[in-house]
C-alpha positions as CSV (number, residue, x, y, z in Angstrom):
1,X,166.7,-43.9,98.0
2,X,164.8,-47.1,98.5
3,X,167.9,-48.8,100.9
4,X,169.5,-45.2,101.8
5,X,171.9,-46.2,104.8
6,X,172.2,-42.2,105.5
7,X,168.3,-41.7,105.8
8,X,168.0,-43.8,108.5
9,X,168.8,-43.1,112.6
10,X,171.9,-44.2,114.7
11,X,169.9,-47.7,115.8
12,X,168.2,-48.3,112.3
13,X,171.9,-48.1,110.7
14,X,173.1,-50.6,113.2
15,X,170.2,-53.2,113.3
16,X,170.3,-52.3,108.6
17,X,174.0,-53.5,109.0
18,X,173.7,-56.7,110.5
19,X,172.7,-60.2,109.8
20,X,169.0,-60.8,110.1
21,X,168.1,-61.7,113.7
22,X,171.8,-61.2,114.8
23,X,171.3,-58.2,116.6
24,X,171.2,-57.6,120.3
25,X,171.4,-54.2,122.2
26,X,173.6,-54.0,124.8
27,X,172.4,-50.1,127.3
28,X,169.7,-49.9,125.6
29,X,167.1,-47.1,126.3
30,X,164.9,-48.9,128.9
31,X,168.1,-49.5,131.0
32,X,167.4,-45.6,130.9
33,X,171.3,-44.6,131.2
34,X,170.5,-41.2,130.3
35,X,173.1,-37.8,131.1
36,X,172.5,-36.3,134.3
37,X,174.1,-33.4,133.5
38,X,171.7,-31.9,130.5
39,X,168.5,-31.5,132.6
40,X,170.5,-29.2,134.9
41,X,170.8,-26.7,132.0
42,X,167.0,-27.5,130.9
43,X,167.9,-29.6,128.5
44,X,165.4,-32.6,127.6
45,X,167.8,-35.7,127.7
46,X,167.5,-39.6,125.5
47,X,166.9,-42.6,127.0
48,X,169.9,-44.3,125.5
49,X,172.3,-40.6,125.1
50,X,172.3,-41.0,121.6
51,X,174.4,-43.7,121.2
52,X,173.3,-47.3,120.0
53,X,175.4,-50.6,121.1
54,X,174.7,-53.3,119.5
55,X,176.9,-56.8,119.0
56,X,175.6,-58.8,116.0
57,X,177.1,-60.5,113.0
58,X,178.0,-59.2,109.2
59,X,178.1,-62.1,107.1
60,X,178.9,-64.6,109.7
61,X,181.6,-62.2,111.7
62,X,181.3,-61.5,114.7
63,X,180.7,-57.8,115.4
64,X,180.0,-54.4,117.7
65,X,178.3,-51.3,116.2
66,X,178.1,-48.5,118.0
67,X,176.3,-46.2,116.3
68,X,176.0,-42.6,117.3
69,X,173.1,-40.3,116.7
70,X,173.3,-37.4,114.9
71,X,170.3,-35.7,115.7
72,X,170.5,-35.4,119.4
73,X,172.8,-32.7,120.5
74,X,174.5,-33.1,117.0
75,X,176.0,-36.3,118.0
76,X,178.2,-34.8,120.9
77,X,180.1,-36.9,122.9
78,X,179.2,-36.5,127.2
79,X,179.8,-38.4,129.7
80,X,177.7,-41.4,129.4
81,X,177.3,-41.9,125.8
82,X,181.3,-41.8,125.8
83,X,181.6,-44.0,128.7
84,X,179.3,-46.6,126.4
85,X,181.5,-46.3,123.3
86,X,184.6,-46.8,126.0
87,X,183.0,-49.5,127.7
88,X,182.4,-51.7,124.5
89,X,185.9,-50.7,123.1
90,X,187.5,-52.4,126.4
91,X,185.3,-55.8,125.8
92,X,185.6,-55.8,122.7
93,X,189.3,-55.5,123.2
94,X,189.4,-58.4,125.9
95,X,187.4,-60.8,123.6
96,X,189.7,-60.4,120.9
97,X,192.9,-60.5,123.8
98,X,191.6,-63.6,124.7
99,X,190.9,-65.3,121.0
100,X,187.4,-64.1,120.4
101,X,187.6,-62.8,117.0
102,X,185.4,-59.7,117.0
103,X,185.2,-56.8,115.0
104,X,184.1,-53.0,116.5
105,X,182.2,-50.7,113.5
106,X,182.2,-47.1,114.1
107,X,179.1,-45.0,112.5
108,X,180.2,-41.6,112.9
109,X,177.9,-39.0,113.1
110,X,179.4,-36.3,115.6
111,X,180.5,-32.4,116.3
112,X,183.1,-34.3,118.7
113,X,182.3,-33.0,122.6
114,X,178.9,-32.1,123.6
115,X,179.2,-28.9,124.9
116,X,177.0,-28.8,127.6
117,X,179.1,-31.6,129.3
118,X,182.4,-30.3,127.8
119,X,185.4,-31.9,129.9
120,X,183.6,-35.1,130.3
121,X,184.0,-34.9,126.6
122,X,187.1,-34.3,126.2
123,X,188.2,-37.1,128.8
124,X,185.9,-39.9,127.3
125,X,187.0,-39.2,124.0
126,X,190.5,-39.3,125.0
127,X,189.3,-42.6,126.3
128,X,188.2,-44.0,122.8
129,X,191.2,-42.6,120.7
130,X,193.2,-44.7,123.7
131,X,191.2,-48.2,123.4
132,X,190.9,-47.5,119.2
133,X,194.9,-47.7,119.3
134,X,195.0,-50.8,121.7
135,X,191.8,-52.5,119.3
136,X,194.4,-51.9,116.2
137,X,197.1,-54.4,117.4
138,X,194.3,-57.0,116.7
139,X,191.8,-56.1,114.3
140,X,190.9,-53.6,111.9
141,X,188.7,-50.8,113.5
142,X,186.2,-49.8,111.0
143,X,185.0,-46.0,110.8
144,X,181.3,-45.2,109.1
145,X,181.1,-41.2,107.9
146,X,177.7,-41.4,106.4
147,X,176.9,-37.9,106.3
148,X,173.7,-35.4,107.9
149,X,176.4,-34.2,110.6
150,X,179.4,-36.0,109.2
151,X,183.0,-36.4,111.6
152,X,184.0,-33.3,113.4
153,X,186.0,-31.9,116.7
154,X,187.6,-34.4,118.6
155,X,186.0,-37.6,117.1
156,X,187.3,-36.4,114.2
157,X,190.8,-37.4,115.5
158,X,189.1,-40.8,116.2
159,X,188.4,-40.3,112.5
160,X,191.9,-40.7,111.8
161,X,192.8,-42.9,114.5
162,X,190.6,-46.3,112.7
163,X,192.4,-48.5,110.1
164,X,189.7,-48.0,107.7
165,X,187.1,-45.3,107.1
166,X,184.4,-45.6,104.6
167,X,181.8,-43.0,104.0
168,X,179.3,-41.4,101.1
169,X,179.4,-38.2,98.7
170,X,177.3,-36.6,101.4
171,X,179.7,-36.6,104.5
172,X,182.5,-33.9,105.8
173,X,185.8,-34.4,107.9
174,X,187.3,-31.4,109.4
175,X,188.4,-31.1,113.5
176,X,186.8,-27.2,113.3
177,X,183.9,-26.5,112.0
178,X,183.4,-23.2,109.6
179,X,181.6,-21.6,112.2
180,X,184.3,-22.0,114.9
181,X,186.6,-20.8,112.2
182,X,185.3,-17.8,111.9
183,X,184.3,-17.2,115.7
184,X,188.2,-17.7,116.5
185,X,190.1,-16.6,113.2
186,X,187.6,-14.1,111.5
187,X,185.4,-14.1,108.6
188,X,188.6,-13.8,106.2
189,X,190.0,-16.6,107.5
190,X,187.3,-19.1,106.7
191,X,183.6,-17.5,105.5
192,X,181.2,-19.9,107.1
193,X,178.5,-19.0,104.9
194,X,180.3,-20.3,101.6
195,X,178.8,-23.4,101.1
196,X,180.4,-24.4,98.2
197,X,184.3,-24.2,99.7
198,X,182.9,-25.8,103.0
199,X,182.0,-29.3,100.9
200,X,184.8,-28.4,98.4
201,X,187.3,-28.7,101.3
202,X,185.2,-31.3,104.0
203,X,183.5,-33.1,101.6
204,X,184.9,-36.8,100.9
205,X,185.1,-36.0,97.2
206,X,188.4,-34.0,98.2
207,X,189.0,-36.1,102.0
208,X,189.5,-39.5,99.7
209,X,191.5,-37.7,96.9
210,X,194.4,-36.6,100.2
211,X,193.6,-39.8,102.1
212,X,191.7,-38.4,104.6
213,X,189.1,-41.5,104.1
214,X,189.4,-44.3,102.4
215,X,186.5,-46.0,100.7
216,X,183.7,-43.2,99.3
217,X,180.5,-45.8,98.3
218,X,176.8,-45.1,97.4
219,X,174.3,-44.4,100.0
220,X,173.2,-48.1,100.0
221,X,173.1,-50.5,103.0
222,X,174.5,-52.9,101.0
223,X,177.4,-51.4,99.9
224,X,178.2,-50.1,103.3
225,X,177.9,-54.0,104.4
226,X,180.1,-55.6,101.3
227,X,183.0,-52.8,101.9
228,X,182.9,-53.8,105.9
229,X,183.1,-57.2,105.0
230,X,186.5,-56.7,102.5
231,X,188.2,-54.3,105.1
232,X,187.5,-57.8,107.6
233,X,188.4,-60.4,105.1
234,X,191.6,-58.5,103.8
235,X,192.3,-57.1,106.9
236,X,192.9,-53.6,105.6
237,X,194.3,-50.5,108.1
238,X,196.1,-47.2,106.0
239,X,198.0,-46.5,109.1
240,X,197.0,-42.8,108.8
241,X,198.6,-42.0,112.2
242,X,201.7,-43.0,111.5
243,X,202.5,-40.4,108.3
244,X,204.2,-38.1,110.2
245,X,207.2,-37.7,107.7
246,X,205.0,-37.9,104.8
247,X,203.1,-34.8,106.3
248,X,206.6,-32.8,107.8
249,X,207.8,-33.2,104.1
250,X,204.7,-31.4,102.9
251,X,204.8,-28.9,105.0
252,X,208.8,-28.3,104.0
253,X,207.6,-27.4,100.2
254,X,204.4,-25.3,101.8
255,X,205.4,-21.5,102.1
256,X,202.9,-20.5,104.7
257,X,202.8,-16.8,103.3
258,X,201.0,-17.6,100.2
259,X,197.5,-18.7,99.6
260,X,196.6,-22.2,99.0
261,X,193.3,-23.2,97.5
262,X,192.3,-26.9,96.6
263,X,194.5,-27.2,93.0
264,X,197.5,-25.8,94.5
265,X,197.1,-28.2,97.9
266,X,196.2,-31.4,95.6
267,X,199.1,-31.0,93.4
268,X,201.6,-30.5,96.5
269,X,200.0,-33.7,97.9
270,X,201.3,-35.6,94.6
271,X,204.5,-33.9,94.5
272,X,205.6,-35.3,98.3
273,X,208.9,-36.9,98.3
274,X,209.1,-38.1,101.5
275,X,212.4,-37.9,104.1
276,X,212.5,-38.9,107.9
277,X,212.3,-36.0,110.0
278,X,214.2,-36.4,113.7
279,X,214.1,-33.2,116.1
280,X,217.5,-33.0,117.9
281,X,217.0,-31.7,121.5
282,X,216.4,-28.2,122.3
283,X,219.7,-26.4,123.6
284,X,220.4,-23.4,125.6
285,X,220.0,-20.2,123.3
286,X,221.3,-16.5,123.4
287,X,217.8,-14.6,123.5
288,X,214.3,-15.4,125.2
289,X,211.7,-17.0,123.4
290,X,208.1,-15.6,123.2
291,X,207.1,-15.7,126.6
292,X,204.6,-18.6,127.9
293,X,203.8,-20.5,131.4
294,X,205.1,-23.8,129.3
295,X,208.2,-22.4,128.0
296,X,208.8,-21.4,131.8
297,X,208.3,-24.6,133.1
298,X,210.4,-26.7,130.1
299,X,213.2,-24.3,130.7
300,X,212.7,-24.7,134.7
301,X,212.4,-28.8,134.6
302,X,215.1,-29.1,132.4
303,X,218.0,-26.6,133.1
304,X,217.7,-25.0,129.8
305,X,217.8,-21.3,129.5
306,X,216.1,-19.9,126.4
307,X,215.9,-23.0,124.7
308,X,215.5,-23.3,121.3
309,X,214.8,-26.0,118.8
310,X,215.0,-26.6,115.1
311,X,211.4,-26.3,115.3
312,X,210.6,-23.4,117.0
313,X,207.4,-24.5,117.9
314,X,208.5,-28.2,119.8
315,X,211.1,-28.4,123.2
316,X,212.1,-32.1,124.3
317,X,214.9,-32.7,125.9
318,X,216.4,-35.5,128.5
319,X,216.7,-35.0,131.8
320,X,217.7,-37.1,134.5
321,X,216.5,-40.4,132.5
322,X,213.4,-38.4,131.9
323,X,211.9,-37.1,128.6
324,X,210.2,-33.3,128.8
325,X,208.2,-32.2,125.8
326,X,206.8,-28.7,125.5
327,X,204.7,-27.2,122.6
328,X,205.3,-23.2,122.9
329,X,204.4,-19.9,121.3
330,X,206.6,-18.3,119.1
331,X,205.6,-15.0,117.7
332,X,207.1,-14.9,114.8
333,X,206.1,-18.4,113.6
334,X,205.2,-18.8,109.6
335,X,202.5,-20.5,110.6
336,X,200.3,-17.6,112.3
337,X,197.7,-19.7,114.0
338,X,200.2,-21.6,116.2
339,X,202.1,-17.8,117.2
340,X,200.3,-18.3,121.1
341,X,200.6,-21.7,121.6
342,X,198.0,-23.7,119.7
343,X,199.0,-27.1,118.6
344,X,199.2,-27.2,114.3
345,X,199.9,-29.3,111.9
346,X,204.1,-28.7,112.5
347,X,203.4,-29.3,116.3
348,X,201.6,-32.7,116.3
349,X,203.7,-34.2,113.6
350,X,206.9,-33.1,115.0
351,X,205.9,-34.5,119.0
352,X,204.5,-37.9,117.3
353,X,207.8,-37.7,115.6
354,X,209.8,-37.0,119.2
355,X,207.4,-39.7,120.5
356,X,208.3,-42.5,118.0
357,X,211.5,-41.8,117.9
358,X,212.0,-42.5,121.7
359,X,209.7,-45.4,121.5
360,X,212.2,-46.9,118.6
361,X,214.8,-46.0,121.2
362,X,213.9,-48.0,124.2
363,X,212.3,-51.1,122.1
364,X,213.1,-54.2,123.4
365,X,214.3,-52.2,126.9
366,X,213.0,-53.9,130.0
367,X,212.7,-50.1,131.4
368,X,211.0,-47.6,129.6
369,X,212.0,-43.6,129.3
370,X,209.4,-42.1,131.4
371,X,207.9,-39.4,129.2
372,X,206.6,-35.8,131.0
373,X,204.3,-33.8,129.2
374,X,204.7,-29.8,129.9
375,X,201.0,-28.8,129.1
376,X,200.7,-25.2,128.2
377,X,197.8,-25.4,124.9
378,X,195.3,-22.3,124.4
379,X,194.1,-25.1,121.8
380,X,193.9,-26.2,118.1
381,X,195.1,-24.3,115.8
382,X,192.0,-22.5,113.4
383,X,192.6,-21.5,110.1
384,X,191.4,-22.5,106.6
385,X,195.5,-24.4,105.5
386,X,195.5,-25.8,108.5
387,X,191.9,-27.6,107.9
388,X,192.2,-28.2,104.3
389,X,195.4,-30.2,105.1
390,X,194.0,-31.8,107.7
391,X,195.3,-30.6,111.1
392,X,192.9,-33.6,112.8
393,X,195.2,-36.0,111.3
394,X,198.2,-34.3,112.8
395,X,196.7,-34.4,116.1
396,X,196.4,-37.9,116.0
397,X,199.6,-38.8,115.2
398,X,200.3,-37.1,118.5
399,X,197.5,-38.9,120.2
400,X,198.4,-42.1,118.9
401,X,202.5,-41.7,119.5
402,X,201.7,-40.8,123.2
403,X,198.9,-43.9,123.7
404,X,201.6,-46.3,122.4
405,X,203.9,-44.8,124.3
406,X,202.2,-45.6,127.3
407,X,200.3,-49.2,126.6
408,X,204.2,-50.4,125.6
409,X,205.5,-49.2,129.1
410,X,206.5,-45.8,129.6
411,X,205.1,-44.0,132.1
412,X,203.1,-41.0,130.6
413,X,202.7,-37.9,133.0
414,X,201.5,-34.4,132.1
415,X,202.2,-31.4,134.1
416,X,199.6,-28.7,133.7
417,X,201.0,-25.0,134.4
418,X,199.2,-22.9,131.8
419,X,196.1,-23.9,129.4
420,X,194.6,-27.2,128.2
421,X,192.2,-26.4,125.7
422,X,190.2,-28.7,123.2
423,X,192.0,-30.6,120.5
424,X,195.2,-28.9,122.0
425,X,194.9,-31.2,125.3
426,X,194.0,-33.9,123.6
427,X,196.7,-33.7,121.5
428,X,199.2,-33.1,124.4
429,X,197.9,-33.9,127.8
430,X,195.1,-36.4,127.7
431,X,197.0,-39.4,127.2
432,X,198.8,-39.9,130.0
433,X,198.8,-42.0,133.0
434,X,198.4,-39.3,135.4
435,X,197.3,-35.7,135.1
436,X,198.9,-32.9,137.7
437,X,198.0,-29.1,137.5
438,X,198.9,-26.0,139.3
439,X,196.2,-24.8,141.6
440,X,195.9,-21.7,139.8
441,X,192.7,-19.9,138.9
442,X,194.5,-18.3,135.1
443,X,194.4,-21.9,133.9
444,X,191.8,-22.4,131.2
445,X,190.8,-26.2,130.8
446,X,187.8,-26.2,128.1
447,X,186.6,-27.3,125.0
448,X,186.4,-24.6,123.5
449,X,186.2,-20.7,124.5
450,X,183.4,-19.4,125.6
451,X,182.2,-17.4,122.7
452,X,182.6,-20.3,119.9
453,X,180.5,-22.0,122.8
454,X,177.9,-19.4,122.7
455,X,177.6,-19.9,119.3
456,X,177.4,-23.6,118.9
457,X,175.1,-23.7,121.3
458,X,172.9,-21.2,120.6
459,X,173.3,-19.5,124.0
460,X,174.5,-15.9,125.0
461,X,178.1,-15.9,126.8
462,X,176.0,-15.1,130.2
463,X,174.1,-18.6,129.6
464,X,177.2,-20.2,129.7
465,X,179.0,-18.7,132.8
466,X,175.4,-19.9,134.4
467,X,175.5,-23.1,133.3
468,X,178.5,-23.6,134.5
469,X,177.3,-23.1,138.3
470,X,175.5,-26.0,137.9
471,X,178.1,-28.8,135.9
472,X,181.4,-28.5,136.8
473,X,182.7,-29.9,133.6
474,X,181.3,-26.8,131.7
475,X,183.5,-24.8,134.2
476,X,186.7,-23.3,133.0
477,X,189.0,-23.3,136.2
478,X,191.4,-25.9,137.0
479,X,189.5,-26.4,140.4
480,X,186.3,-27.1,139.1
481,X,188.5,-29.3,136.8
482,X,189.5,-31.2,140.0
483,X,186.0,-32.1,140.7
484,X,185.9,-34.5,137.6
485,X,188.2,-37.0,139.3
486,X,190.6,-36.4,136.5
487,X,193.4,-35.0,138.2
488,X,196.3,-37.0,139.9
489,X,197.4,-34.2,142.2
490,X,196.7,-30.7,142.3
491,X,199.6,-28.8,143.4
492,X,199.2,-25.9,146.0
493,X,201.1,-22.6,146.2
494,X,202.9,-22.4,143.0
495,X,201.8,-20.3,139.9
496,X,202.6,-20.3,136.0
497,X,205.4,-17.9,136.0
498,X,207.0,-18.9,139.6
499,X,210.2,-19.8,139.1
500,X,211.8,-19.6,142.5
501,X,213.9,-22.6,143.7
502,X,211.0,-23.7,146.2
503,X,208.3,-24.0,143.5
504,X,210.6,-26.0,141.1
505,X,211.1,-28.3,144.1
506,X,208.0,-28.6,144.5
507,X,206.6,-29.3,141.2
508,X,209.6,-31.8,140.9
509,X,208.3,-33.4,143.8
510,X,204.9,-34.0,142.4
511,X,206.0,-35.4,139.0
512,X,208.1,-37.7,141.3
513,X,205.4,-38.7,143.1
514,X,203.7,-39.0,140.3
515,X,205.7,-41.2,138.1
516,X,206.5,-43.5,141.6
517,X,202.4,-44.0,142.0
518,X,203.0,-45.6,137.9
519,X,205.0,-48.7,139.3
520,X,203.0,-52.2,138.7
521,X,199.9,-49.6,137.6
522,X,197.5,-50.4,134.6
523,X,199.5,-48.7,131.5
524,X,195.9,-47.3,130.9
525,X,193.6,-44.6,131.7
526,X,191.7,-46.2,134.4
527,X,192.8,-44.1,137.3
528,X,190.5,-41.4,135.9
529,X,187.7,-43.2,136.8
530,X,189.0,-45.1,139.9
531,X,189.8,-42.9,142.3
532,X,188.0,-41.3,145.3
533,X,187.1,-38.0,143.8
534,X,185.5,-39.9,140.6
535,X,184.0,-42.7,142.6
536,X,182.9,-40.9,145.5
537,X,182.9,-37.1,144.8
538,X,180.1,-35.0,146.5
539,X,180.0,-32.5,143.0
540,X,181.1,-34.3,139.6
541,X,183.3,-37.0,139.5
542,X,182.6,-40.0,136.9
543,X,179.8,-42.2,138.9
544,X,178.0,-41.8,136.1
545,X,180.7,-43.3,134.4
546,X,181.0,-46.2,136.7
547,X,177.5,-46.8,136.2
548,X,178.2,-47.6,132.6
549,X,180.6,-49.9,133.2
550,X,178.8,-51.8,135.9
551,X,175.9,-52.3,133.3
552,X,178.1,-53.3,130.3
553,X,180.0,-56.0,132.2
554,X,176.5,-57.2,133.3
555,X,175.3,-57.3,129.4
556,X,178.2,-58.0,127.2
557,X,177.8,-61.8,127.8
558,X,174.2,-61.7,128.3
């Protein structure tokens, strides 16, 4: 196609977007901000990491594309190229704080993390879905899904996190790839080699028909730039992270049991008849539940014995003035992919729901219910309903409850005594203030396991244990973990099922201390980056990072 916008590379799209002689580059590849973590592994890294900045106009308006390419490392999200998307985000978000009227274009070409730098992923794009919220109070955020690689993983929660997505008849939308499907779940669950269900289900034929994206257009630059300008003009946003009781009423009328294919899932869409759905708090119960290093912990912070809880899945409860939330197992769930843990569809609608309501609560309160996540995720939940649904969506309306949440003025912490895995942790975990784990060597804190790794990447399981020697943020233990800067406060001497009076003290104390080190803090996610272990760390930390920001505040002006 003569003016194909989906033929053409990350900084072709950006530069084919704006106004003629508009455009200017901000990290550009001779600043040579490259990862410093692939070459480690072998692996040849770009001059600018694959991701194209670049502030310019669309018909007069001021903008900021950043434009990520597809074709290196399948558009995964490290450490630097998420620290550039992050860094415009927060200027952009300034300029427009302060009366500059400018407008941030997302072209989303991603897998979501880049493996080989998983956990820096998973932080920086925690970072974007937390600055994507704050950008929304202002202006519309506009998503681009053009197509080659389409929106997957984690960005595919940022996906659903913009006010306006517009893509062509040759992009997908899904948070877990086929592949991953059927790594995690089995071949029955999702055949990765059926072609025809993978577009029938991701492709945006089917995403705009459930309102998974909004605008489908030709593959034409101009198209692409008269439907930007209309979202500007009419300042257009679907709010597609705030449809929790939309979704909770769909999934009353779903029997999980039988089979849903594309007819029966469209029609059910039409059907909705939507009521407000409010979890009461979980209360003391007769038997245990299915047994879990979260459970233990919700039942241990809040002085509820076998709680239990309209959904089965979801604990919250009040305690002391402070609000615990727990996602669990529960064996016998109808939903089989959530039975050890994982966060589904049920899960991230119901805590968004939990999340709101308490933000409803305390509106207009001078002192905000502090909110304590108990983080216990193996991860996502994989299975063919949950992504034909659209369990990314669900996700973020967890993501998003918990980032308002915090940027209105509750203090956010999340206490880590079993797994925090993938879309799971960012989900439930990732957007708080302040991070504090157990110093225990069974917690898992990934992207992804290490066989749906393996096979992603292209490497054997060995590869990836050895790559992990050499970048801690490929590592699976917590300690390793530590190394990132991203953790508050590691506590010592206490394991996921202690449950002793001196280890609840203990861990009590640390959320204390915790939630006291929030008082006249940044309601943002700055400490991450901030502190000694990411400034001045001898293995890890986030200097890259900080080298990021240090250049964009030098070019944003300039």
């Amino acid at each position: 196609m003569k003016n194909s916008f989906v033929e053409l590379h990350a900084r072709q799209r950006a530069i084919a977007l704006l106004d003629k002689n508009t455009g200017r580059e901000l990290i550009g590849p001779f600043d040579n901000m490259i990862s410093p973590h692939l070459e480690p592994q072998n692996i040849v890294p770009e001059s600018d990491d694959g991701i194209v900045i670049m502030k310019g106009q669309i018909n007069s308006k001021n903008v900021v594309v950043i434009a990520i390419e597809g074709s290196f490392q399948g558009g995964g999200i490290g450490e630097v190229s998420g620290a550039k998307i992050v860094a415009a985000l927060e200027h952009a978000l300034k300029d427009n704080q302060q009366g500059r009227r400018i407008y941030p274009i997302i072209i989303l070409d991603t897998g979501g993390v880049r493996l080989q730098e998983a956990n820096y992923g998973l932080l920086s794009i925690s970072e974007i879905h937390n600055m994507v919220i704050a950008l929304k109070k202002y202006v519309p955020v506009i998503g681009l899904v053009p197509g080659r690689v389409g929106s997957f993983g984690g960005m595919s929660i940022t996906n659903a996190l913009l006010s306006y997505v517009i893509g062509t008849d040759k992009a997908r939308i899904g948070l877990n790839g086929p592949e991953v499907i059927e790594q995690e779940a089995g071949v029955k669950e999702w055949d990765s080699s059926d072609k025809n269900l993978i577009w029938d289900t991701l492709g945006t034929k089917q995403r705009q028909a459930t309102g998974i994206i909004d605008q489908v257009v030709e593959d034409d630059v101009d198209e692409f730039r008269q439907a930007i300008t209309a979202v500007i003009d009419e300042k257009k946003d679907t709010h597609r992270d705030m449809q929790g009781d939309f979704y909770l009423s769909l999934l009353d009328k779903l029997d999980p049991k039988e089979t849903l294919d594309i007819a029966k899932y469209d029609q059910l869409y039409k059907e909705v008849r939507v009521t407000p759905h409010h979890l009461a708090p979980a209360v003391k119960g007769t038997q245990a539940g299915t047994k879990s290093r979260g459970r233990n912990w919700f039942e241990l912070l809040t002085g509820i014995e076998n709680a239990v809880s309209d959904v089965p899945t979801v604990l919250h409860a009040n305690k002391d003035g402070r609000e615990y939330i727990a996602i669990v197992p529960d064996e016998h769930n109808l939903f089989p992919r959530v039975r050890h843990g994982e966060v589904g569809l049920q899960e991230g609608y119901t805590v968004a729901s939990v999340v709101n309501d308490l933000i409803e609560q305390d509106k207009g309160k001078k002192d905000k219910t502090p909110i304590v996540m108990v983080v216990d995720v193996p991860s996502q939940a994989y299975g063919y309903k949950e992504e034909l649904i659209g369990i990314h969506m669900s996700l973020a309306a967890s993501v998003s409850a918990y980032a308002r949440a915090r940027q209105l003025g509750h203090k956010v912490v999340a206490f880590i005594p079993g797994d925090a895995v993938s879309g799971g942790f960012l989900a439930h975990g990732l957007q708080s203030n302040r991070l504090v784990a157990l110093d225990d060597l069974d917690i898992t804190v990934q992207a992804m396991s290490k066989a749906s790794s393996a096979r992603i990447t292209q490497r054997t399981i060995e590869e990836v244990e050895e790559a992990t020697k050499h970048v801690p943020a490929m590592a699976y233990d917590i300690e390793n973990y530590q190394k990132l800067g991203a953790l508050y406060n590691l506590i010592k001497g206490v394991k996921g099922y202690d449950h002793d009076e001196k280890s609840v003290a203990i861990v009590n104390q640390a959320i204390d201390d915790a939630l006291a080190s929030l008082d006249n803090a940044p309601a943002d996610l700055s400490f991450r980056y901030t502190n000694e272990i990411a400034v001045n760390g001898a293995a890890g930390g986030r200097k890259a990072t900080n080298q990021v920001r240090s250049l964009m505040d030098e070019q944003w002006n300039n």
